[in-house]
N, C-alpha and C positions, 0 to 999 in steps of 0.2 A: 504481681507486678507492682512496683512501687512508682506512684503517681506524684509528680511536685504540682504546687499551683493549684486554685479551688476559684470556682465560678461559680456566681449562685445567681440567678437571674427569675426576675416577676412574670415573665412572659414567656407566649410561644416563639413571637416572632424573635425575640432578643438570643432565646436558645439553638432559632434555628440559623440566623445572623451566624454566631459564635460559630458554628459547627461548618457552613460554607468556608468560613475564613479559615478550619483548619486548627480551632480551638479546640478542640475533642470531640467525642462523641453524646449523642444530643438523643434523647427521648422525647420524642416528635410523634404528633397525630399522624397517620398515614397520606391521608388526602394533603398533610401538606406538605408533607416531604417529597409524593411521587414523582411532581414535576422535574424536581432536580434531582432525584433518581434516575431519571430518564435522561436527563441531559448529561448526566455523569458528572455532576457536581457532589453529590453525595452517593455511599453505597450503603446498602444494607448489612448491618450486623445484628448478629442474635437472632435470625428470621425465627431459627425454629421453637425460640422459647417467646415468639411474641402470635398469641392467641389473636383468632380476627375477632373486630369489634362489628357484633351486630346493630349499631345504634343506639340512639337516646332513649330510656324508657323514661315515661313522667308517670309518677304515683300521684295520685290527689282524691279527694274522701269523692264519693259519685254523688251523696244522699244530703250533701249540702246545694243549697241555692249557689252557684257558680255566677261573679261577675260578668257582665257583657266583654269585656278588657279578655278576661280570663279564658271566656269561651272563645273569642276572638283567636287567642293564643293558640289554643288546644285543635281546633279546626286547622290552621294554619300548619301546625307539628304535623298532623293526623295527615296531610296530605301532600305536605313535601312530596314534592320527585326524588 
């Protein structure tokens, strides 16, 4: 399929903007597309080539003294709902 026209945008929200209005199709986190998934503002394509995301992993050395800031952060991550 031969495509005219190119969009290149910094952000989620700009990408997800473009794609309500009907700009094309947008490669979107899931949590934020759902809403308007459900309102029928947007549909899903590609479902079955797009793998589910388990979450954020953070790598970080264990055997170093860790910032107050830092551990603050990682508490915080660790126990999101």
């Amino acid at each position: 399929m031969r495509v005219e026209g190119q969009l290149t945008f910094n952000g989620t929200s700009q990408r997800l903007n473009a794609a309500l209005a009907g700009l094309g199709v947008a490669y979107l986190p899931e949590d934020l597309a759902l809403p308007h998934i459900a309102a029928g503002r947007l549909i899903r394509v590609l479902e079955d080539w797009c793998p589910p995301y388990p979450g954020y992993h953070l790598y970080y050395p264990s055997r170093r003294q860790a910032s107050s800031a830092f551990t603050v952060l990682v508490d915080a991550l660790r126990y999101r709902p």
